[in-house]
DOGUDO-125120 format. One record per residue (C-alpha): x, y, z; residue in one letter. Coordinates in pm, whole numbers, always signed. Layout:
# residues N
       X       Y       Z  residu
       X       Y       Z       A
...
This chain:
# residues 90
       X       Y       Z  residu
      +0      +0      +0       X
    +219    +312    -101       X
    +126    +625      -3       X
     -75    +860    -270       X
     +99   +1114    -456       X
     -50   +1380    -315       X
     +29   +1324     +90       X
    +412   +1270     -22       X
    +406   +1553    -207       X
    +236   +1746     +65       X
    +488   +1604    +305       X
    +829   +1711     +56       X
    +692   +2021     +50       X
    +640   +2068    +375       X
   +1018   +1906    +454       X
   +1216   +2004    +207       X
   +1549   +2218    +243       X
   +1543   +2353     -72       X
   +1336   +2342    -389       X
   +1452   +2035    -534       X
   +1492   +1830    -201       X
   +1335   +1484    -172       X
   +1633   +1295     +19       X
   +1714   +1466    +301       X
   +1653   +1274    +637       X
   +1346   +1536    +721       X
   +1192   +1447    +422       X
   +1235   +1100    +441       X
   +1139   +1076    +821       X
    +800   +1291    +716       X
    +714   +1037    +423       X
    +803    +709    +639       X
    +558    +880    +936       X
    +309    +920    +701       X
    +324    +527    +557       X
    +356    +439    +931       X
     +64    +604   +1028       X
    -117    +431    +754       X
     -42     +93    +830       X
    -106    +193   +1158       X
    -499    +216   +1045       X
    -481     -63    +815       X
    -342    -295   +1120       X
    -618    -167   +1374       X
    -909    -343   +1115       X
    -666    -644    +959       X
    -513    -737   +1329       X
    -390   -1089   +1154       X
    -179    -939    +867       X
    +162   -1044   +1018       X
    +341    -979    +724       X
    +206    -591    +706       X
    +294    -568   +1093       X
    +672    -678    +979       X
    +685    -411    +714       X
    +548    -160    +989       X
    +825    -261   +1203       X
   +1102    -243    +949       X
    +981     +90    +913       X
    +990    +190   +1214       X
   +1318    +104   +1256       X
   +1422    +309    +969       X
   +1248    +558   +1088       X
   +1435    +555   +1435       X
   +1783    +527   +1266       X
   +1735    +828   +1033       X
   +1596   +1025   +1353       X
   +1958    +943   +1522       X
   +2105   +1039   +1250       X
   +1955   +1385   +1238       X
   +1994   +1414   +1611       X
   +2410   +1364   +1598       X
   +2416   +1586   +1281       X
   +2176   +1847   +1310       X
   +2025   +1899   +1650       X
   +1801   +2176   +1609       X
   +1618   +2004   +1286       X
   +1598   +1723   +1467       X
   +1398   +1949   +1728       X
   +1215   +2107   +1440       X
   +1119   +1753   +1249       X
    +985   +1559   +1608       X
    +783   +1884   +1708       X
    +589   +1911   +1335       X
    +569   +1566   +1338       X
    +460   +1533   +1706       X
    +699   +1262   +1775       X
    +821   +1161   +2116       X
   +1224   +1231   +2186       X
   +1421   +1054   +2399       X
């Protein structure tokens, strides 16, 4: 289930650094929110789809990895991203 155009274009716009930006870990952390948050909803109604729940948890841990990333590199976009995004911090 891949995310429509429109919500990851609505998050690289909303992430980007500059115009042309689509790689850059607060762009990819925004898009991989966004597909965790829908599998999220697709687990609560299919709770028996192990193989989506692996997938969500794979992405998670992406997620988590490119978050310490921008935490060593950039500290204060790593602020900005987890506040927008209303994700916890440890």
């Amino acid at each position: 289930m891949p995310l429509a155009k429109e919500v990851k274009a609505k998050a690289i716009e909303d992430f980007h650094r500059h115009e042309k930006d689509t790689g850059s870990p607060e762009v990819q952390v925004a898009i991989l929110t966004n597909r965790i948050n829908q599998l999220t909803e697709h687990l609560r109604s299919n709770k028996q789809d192990q193989s989506c729940r692996r997938g969500l948890l794979k992405l998670v841990g992406q997620r988590r990895r490119l978050l310490t990333y921008l935490r060593k590199s950039d500290y204060n976009a790593y602020l900005s991203v987890t506040d927008r995004l209303h994700l916890r911090r440890k």
